[in-house]
Kinemage of the C-alpha trace (Angstrom):
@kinemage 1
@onewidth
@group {chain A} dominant
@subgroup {mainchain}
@vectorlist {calphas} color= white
{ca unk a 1} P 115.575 112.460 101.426
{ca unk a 2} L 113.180 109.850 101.696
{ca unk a 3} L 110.506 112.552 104.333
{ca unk a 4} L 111.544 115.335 101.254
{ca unk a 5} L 110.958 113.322 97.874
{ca unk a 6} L 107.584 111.147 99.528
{ca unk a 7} L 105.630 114.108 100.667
{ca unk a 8} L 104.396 114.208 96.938
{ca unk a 9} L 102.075 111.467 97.927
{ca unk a 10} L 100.917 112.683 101.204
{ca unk a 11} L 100.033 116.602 99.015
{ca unk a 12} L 98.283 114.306 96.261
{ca unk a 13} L 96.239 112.252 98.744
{ca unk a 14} L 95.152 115.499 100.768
{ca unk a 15} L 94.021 117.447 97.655
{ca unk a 16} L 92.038 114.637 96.173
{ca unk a 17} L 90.320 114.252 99.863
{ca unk a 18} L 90.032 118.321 100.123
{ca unk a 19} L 88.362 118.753 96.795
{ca unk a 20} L 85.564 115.644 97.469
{ca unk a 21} L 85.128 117.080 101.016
{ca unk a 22} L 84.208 120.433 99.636
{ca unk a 23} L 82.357 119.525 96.761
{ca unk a 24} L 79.144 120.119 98.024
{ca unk a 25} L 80.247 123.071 100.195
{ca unk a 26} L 81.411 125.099 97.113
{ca unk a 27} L 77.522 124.409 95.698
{ca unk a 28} L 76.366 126.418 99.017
{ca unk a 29} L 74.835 130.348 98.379
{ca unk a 30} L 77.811 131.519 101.166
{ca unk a 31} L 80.245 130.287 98.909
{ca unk a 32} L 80.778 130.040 95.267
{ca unk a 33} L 77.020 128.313 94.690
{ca unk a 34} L 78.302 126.183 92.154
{ca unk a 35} L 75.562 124.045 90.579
{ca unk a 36} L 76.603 119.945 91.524
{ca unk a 37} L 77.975 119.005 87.770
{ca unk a 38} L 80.305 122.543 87.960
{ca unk a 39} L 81.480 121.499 91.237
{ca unk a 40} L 82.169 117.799 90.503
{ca unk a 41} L 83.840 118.784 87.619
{ca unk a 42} L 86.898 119.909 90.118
{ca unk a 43} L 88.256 116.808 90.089
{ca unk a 44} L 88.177 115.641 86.928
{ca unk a 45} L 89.955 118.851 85.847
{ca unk a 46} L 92.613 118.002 88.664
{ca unk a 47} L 93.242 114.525 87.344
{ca unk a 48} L 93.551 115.666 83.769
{ca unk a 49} L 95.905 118.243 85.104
{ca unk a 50} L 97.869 115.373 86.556
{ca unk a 51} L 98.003 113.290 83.337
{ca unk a 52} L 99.333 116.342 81.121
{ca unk a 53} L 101.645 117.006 84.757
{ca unk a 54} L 103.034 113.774 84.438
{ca unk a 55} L 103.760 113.820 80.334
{ca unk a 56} L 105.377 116.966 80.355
{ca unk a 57} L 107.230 117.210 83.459
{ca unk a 58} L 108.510 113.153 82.851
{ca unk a 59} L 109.940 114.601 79.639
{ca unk a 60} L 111.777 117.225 81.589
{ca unk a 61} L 113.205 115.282 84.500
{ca unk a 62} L 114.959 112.836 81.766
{ca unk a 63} L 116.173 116.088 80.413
{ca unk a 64} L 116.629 118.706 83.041
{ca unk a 65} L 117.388 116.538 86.152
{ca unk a 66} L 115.546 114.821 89.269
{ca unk a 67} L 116.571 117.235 91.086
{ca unk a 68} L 115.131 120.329 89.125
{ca unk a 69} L 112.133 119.147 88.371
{ca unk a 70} L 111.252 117.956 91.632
{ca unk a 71} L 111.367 121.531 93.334
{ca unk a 72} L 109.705 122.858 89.998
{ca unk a 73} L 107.009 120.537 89.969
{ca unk a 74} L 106.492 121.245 94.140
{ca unk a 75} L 107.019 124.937 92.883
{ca unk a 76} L 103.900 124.758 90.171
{ca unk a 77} L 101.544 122.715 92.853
{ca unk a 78} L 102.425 125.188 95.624
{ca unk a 79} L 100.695 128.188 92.933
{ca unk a 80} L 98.095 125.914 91.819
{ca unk a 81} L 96.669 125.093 95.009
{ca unk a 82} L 97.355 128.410 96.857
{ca unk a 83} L 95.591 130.325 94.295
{ca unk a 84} L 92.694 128.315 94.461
{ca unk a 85} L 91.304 129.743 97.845
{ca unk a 86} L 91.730 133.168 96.247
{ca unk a 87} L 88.832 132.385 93.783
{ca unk a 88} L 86.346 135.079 95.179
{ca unk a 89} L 83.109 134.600 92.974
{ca unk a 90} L 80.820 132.705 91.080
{ca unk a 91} L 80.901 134.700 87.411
{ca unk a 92} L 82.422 133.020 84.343
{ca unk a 93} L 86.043 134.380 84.874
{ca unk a 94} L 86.393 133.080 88.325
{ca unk a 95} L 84.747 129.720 87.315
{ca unk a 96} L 87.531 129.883 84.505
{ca unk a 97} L 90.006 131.024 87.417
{ca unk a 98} L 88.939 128.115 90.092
{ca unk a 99} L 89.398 125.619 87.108
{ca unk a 100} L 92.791 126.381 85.930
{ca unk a 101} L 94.365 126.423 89.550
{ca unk a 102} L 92.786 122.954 89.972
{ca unk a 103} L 94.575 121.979 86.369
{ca unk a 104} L 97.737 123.556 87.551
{ca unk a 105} L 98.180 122.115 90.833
{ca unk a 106} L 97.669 118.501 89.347
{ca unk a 107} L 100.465 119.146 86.668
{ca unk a 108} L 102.298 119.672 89.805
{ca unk a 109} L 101.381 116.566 91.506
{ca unk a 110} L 101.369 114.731 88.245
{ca unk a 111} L 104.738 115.807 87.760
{ca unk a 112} L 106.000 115.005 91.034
{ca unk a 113} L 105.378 111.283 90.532
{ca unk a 114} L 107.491 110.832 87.297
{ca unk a 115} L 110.328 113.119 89.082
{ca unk a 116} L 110.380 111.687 92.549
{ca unk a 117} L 109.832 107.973 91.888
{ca unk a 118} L 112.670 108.161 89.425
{ca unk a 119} L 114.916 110.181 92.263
{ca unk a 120} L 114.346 107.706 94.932
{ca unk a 121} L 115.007 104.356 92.992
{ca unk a 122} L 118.115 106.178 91.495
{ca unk a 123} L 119.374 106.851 95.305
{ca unk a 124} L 117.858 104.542 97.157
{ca unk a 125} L 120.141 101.102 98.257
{ca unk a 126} L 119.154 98.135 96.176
{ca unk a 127} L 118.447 95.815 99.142
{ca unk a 128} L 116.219 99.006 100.481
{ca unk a 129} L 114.226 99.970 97.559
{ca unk a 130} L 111.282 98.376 97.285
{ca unk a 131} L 110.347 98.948 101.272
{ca unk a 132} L 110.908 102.154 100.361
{ca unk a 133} L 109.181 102.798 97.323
{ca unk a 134} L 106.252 101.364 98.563
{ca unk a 135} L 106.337 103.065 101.843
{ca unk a 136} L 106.445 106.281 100.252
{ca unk a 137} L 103.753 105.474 97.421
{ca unk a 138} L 101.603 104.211 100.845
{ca unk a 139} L 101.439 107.780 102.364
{ca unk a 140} L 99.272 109.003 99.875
{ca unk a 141} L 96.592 107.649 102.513
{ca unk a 142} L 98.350 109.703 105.339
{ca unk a 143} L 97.548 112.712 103.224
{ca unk a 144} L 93.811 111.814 103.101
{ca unk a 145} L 93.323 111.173 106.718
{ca unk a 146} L 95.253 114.948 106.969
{ca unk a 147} L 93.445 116.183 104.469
{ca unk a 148} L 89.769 114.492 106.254
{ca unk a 149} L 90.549 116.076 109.316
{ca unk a 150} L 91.610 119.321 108.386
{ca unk a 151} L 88.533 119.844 106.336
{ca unk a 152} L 86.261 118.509 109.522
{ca unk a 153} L 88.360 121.133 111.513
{ca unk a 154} L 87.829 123.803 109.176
{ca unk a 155} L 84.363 123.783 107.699
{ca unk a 156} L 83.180 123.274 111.678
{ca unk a 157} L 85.438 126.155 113.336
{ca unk a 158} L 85.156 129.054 110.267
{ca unk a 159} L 82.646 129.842 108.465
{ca unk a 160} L 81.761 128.115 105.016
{ca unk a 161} L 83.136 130.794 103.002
{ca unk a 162} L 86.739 130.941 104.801
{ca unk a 163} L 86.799 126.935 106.036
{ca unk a 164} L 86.582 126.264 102.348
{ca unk a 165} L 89.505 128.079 101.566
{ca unk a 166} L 92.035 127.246 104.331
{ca unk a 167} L 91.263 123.271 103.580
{ca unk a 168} L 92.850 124.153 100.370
{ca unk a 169} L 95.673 125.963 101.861
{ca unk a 170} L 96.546 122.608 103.824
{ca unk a 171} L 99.082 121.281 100.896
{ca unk a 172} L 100.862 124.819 100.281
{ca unk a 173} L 101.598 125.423 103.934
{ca unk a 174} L 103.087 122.153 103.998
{ca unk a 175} L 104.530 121.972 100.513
{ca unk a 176} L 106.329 125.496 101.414
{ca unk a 177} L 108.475 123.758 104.553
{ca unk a 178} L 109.432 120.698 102.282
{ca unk a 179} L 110.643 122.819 99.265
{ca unk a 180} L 113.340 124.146 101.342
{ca unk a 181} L 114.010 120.971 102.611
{ca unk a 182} L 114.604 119.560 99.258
{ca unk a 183} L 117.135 122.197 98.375
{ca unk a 184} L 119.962 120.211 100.156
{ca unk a 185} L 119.056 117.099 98.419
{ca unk a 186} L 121.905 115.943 95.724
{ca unk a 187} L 120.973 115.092 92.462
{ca unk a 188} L 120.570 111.302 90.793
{ca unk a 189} L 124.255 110.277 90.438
{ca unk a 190} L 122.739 108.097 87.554
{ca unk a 191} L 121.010 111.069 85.870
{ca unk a 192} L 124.381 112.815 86.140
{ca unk a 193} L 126.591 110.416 84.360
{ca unk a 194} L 123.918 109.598 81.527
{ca unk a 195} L 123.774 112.998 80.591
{ca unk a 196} L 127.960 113.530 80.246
{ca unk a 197} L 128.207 114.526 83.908
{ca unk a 198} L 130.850 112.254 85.049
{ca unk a 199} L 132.694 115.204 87.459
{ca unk a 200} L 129.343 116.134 89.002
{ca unk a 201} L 128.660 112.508 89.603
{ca unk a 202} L 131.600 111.703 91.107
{ca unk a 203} L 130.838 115.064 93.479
{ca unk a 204} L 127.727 113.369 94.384
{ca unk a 205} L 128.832 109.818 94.937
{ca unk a 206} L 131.288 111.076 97.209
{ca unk a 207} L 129.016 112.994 99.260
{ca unk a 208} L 126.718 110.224 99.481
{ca unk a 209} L 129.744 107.861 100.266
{ca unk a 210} L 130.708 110.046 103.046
{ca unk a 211} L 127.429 110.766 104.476
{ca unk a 212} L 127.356 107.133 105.076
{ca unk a 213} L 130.959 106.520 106.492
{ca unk a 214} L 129.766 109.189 109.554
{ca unk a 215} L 128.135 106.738 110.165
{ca unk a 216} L 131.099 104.376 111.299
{ca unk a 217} L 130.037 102.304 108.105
{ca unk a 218} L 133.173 100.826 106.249
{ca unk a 219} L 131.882 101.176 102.134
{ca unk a 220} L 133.420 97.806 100.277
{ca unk a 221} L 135.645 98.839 96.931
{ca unk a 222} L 133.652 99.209 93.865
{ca unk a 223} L 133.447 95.885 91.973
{ca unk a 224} L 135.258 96.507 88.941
{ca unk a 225} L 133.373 93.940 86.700
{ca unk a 226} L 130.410 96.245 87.360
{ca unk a 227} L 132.283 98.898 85.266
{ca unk a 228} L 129.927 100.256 82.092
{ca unk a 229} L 131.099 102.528 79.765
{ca unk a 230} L 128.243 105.207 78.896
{ca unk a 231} L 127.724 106.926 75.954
{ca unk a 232} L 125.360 110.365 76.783
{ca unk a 233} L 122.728 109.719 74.220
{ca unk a 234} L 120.029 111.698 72.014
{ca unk a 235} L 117.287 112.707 74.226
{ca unk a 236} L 114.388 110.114 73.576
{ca unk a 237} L 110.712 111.312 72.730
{ca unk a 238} L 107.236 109.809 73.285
{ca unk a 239} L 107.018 108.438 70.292
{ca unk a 240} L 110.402 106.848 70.801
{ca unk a 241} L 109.762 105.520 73.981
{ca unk a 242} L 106.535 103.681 73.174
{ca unk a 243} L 108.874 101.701 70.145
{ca unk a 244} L 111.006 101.033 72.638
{ca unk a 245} L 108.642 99.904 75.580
{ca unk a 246} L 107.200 97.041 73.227
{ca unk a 247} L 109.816 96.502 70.957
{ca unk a 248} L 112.460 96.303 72.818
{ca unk a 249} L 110.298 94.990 76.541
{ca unk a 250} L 106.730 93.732 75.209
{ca unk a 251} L 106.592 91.534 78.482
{ca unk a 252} L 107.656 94.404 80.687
{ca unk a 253} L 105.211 97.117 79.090
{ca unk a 254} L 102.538 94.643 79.186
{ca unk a 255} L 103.049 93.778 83.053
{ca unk a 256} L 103.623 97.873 84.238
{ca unk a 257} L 100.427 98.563 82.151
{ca unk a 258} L 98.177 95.583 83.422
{ca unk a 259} L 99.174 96.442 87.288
{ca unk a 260} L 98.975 100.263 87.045
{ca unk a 261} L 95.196 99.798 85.324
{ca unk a 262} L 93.843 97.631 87.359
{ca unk a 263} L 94.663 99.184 90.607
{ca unk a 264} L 93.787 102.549 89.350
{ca unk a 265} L 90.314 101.105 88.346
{ca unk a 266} L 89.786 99.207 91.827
{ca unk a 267} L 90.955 102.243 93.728
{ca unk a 268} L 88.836 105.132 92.064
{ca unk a 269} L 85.475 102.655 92.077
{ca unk a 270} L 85.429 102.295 95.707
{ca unk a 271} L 87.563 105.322 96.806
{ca unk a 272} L 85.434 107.858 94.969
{ca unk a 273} L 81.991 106.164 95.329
{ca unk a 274} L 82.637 105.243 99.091
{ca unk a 275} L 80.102 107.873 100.537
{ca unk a 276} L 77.838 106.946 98.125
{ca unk a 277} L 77.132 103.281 99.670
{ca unk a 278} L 77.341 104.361 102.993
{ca unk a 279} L 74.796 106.789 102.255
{ca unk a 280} L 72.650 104.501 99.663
{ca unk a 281} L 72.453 101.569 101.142
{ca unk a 282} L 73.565 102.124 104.785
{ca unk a 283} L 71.880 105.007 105.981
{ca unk a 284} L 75.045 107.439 106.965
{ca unk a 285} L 74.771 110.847 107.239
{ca unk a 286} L 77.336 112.621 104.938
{ca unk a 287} L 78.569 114.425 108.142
{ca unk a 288} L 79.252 110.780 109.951
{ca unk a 289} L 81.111 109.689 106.515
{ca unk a 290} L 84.293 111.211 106.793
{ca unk a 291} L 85.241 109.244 110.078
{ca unk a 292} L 84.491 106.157 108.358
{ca unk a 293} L 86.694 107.327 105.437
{ca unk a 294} L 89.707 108.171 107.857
{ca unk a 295} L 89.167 104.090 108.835
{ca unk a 296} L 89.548 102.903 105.080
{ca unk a 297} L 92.519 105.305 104.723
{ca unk a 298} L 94.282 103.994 107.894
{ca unk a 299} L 93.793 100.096 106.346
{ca unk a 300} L 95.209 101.261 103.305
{ca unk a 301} L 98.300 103.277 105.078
{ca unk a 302} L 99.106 100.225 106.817
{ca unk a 303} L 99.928 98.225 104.658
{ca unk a 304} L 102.375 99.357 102.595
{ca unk a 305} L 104.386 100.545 106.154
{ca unk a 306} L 104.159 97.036 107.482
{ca unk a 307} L 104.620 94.052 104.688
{ca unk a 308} L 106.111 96.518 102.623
{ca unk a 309} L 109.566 94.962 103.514
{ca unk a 310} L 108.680 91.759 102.243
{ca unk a 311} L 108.607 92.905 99.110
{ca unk a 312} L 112.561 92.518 99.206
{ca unk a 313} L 112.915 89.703 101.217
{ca unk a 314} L 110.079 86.928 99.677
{ca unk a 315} L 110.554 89.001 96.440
{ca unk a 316} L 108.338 91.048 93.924
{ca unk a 317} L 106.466 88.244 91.644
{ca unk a 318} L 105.246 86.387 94.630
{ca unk a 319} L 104.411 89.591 96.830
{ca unk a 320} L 102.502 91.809 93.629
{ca unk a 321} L 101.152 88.365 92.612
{ca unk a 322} L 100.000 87.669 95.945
{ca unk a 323} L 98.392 90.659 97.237
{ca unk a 324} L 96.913 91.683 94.202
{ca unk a 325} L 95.079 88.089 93.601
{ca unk a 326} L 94.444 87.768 97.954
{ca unk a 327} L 92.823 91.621 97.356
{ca unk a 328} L 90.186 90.033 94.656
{ca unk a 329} L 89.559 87.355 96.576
{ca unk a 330} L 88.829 89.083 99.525
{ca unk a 331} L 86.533 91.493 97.661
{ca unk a 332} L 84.784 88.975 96.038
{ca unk a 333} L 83.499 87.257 99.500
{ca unk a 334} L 82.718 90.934 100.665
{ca unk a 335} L 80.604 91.263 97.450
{ca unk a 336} L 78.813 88.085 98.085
{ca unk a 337} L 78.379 89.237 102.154
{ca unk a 338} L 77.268 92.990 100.542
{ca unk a 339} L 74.495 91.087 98.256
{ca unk a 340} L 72.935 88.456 101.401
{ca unk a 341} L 72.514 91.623 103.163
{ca unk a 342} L 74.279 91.112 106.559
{ca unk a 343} L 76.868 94.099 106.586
{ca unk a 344} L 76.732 97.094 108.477
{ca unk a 345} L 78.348 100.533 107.474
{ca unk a 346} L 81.081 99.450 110.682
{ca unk a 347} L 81.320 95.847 109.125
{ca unk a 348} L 81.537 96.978 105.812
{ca unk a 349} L 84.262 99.569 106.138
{ca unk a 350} L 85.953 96.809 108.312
{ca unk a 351} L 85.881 94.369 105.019
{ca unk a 352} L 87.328 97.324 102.953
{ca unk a 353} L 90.284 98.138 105.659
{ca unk a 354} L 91.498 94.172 105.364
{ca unk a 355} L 90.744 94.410 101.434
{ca unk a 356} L 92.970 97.399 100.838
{ca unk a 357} L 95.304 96.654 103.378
{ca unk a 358} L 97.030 93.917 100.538
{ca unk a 359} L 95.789 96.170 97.606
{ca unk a 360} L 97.516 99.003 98.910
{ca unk a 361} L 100.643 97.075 99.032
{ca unk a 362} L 99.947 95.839 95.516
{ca unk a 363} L 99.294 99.153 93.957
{ca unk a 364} L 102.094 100.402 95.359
{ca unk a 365} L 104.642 98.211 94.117
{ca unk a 366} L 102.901 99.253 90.781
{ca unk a 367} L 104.542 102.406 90.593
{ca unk a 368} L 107.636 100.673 92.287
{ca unk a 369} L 108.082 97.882 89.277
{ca unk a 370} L 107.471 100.969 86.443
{ca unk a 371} L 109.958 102.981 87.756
{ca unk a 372} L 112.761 99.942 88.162
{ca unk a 373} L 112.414 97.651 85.048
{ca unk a 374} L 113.000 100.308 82.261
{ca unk a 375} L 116.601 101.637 81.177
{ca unk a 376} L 117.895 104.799 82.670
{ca unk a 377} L 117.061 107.313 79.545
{ca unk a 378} L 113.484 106.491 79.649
{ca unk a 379} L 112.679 105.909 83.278
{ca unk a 380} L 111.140 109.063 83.992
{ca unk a 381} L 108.670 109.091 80.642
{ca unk a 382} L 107.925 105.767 81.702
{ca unk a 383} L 106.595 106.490 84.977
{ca unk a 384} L 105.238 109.082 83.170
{ca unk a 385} L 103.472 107.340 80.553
{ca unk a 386} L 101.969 104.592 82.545
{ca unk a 387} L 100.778 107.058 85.395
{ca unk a 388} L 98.733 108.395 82.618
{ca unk a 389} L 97.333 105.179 81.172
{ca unk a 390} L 96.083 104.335 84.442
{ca unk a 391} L 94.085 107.577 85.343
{ca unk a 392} L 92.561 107.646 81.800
{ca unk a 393} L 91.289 103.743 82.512
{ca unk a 394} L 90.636 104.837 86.170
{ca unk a 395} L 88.346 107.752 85.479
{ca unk a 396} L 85.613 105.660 84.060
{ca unk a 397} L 85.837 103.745 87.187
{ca unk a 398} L 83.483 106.214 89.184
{ca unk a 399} L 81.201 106.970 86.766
{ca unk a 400} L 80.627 102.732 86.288
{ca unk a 401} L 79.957 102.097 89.916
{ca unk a 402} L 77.726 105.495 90.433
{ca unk a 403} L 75.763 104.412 88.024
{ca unk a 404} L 75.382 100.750 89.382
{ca unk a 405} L 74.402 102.684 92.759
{ca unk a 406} L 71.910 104.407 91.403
{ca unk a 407} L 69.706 105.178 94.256
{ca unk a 408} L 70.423 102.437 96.581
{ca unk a 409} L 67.233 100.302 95.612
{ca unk a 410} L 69.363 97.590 93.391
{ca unk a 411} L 71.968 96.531 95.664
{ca unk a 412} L 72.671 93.254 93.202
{ca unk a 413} L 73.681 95.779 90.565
{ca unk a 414} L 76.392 97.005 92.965
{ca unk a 415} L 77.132 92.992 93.917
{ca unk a 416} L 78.046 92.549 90.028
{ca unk a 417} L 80.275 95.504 89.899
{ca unk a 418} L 82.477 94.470 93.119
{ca unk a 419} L 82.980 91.291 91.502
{ca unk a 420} L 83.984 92.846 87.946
{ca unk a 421} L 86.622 94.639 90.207
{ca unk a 422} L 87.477 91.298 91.740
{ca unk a 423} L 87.886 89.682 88.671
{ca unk a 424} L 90.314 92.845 87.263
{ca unk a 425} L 92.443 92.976 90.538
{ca unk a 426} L 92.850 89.242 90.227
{ca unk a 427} L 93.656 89.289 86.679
{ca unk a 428} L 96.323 92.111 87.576
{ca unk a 429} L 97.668 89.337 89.903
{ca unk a 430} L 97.721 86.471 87.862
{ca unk a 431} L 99.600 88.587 84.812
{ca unk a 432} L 102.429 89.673 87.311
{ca unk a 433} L 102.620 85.384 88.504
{ca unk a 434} L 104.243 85.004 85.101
{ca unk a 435} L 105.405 88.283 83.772
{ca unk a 436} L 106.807 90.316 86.883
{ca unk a 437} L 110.926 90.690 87.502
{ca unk a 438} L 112.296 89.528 90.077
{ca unk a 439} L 113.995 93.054 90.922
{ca unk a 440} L 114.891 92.515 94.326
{ca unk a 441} L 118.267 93.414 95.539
{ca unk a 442} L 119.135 94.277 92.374
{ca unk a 443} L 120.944 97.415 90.875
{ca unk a 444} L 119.121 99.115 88.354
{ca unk a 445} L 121.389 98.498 85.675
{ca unk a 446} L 121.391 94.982 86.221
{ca unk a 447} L 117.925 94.778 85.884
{ca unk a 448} L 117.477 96.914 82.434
{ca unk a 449} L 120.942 98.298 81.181
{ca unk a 450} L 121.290 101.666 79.428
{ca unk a 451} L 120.042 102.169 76.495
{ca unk a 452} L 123.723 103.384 75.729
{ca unk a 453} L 125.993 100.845 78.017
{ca unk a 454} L 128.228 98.655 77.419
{ca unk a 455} L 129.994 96.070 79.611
{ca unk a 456} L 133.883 96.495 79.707
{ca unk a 457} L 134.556 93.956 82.267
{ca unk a 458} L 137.711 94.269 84.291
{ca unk a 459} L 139.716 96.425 82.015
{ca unk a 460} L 137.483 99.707 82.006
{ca unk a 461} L 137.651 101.880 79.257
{ca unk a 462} L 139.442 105.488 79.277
{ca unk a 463} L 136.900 107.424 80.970
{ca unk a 464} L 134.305 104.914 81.902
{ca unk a 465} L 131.935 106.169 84.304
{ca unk a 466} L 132.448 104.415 87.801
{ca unk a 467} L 129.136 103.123 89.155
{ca unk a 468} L 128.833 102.491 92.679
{ca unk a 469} L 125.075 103.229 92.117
{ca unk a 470} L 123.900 99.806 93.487
């Protein structure tokens, strides 16, 4: 479930790396000779793709099911993508073509985070879930370092005008083997019995419950003081949601929409303007850069797969607190080391790896404490919603810190800039000191209750639905 549900992050992190690795390819005369602002406009129409992804599809998965939307979403990226290499010229309807695959397969994507983070905190053991979350939020860097090589591999061994095209068939090859995968997967037992399912989720809590009993595991009875009795409610809109979000959790909407911005901001600054220092003010052939990007992306994959666990075992307000404020701090020296003038491109990317090796963590358990501290009805369009506040605050990110680069010749306008990220990452850190929840080992319901639950205590009520979801 977990290798099924997580590849969303690995296909998000080797598109975004596909479409910057070919962005000046596609400006070549042997391919589409796209003029620089037509081709950098690719990702920007992929990201808003994944904002309008994630808005609709969130909507859907808290009406139509985890489970369905996470092989329709997978279904609309695998189109999107796949029908990009197909564009075959440079005249105003295939420049209209290439741009609306590159929309459509970030709906998909976008989609796939509200669907898929929802799924695997809703199946997911408590003790388990934040290790798990985060390791699965952390392979969006395994994509990149796939999707860095298979570019090398392809623009090197075919010709410009094919190797462009099978980089971007990378994700729908891959995306094809998990979508059968995901076919055998059982749908959110939680879902299920919010939406007047009770027979279907008892079918899936019993095949979950003997799943793990093969393994020679004895399951403890269900504690009966857990029992709540769930009324299927009216499905909730936007507009609904956001009266809900800071009416009914102010604190909570405040802390999911501090972390998810200032991550997003930190991550597209240096992510998406990485080339452009080594380049600027470090001399680095855009040909070397790619094998120093596959070195950031391997700090940031690492951390999430090793102190990920500690996020349920010290806890979440002192591990989001901590990495995010040890990440600024870090940067900060770095910025100060940038400005004397005594890093290399190797020392530099060195810095980043340790940098992002905690921020990873940290932005990670951003999408993990969104999709856990809101009720059941809304989790989805939560995700959903904050996913798209944080690209809209992200995107402004790279055009900020291009701009401070400039041409390389003011390196202490870049100095100010890393410590304006410093400052935001740290600020991130020192809201989630005081506001975060301290989710760990928790069941979902007993860190936000349905919207429509109420406690019946020993004596449950005719037809109460029976939740061994923790």
């Amino acid at each position: 479930m977990v290798i099924a549900l997580g590849v969303a992050w690995i296909l998000d992190g080797l598109e975004i790396t596909v479409a910057s690795s070919v962005v000046e390819v596609l400006t070549q005369p042997e391919t589409l000779a796209l003029s620089s602002a037509a081709a950098g406009l690719l990702a920007t129409v992929y990201l808003a793709g994944e904002v309008v992804g994630a808005l609709f599809f969130g909507r859907l998965s808290d009406k139509l099911g985890r489970r369905n939307l996470f092989m329709i979403t997978l279904g609309v990226y695998l189109v999107g993508s796949g029908l990009t290499a197909f564009t075959l010229g440079n005249s105003g309807f295939w420049i209209g073509f290439l741009y609306l695959t590159r929309f459509i397969a970030g709906m998909g994507i976008g989609g796939e985070y509200a669907a898929i983070n929802s799924a695997i905190d809703e199946l997911i053991p408590s003790r388990y879930r934040g290790r798990v979350d985060i390791m699965v939020n952390g392979t969006y860097w395994a994509g990149a370092i796939l999707g860095t090589l298979g570019t090398l591999i392809f623009l090197n061994v075919f010709s410009l005008s094919v190797g462009w095209r099978l980089a971007f068939l990378l994700g729908p090859v891959l995306g094809i083997v998990i979508l059968f995968v995901r076919r055998h997967l059982p749908e959110s037992p939680r879902w299920q019995v919010m939406n007047g399912r009770a027979k279907e989720a008892e079918e899936s809590i019993n095949y979950i419950e003997h799943e793990v009993e093969q393994t020679g595991v004895t399951l403890p009875k269900v504690d009966e003081s857990k029992a709540i009795d769930l009324t299927p409610t009216e499905k909730i809109g936007y507009l609904a949601l956001t009266r809900v979000l800071f009416r009914d959790y102010p604190s909570r909407a405040v802390l999911g929409a501090s972390l998810m911005i200032t991550q997003s901001f930190l991550y597209n600054a240096i992510f998406f303007t990485y080339t452009l220092v080594l380049g600027k003010f470090y001399g680095i052939d855009a040909k070397a850069a790619p094998w120093f990007l596959i070195a950031f992306a391997i700090g940031n994959l690492t951390g999430p797969l090793t102190i990920g666990h500690l996020f349920d075992t010290i806890g979440r307000r002192k591990m989001i607190s901590g990495t995010y404020i040890l990440s600024g701090l870090l940067l900060a020296i770095t910025a100060f080391l940038f400005n004397a003038g005594v890093l290399t491109a190797v020392t530099q990317t060195i810095a980043w790896c340790i940098i992002f090796y905690f921020a990873s963590a940290g932005a990670s358990a951003a999408y993990l404490t969104v999709s856990e501290i809101f009720p059941l009805e809304v989790r989805a369009k939560a995700i959903a919603v904050f996913f798209a506040i944080a690209q809209c605050f992200g995107a402004i990110a790279p055009a900020i810190y291009g701009a401070l680069i400039g041409d390389g010749s003011q390196p202490v306008r870049l100095f100010w800039g890393y410590l304006m990220g410093a400052v935001i990452m740290i600020i991130g850190g020192v809201i989630a000191a005081f506001l975060a929840v301290d989710a760990e080992g928790k069941s979902l319901e007993d860190i936000a209750s349905p919207l429509a639950a109420r406690r019946v205590g020993s004596t449950r009520a005719e037809g109460a639905a029976r939740p061994n979801l923790s």
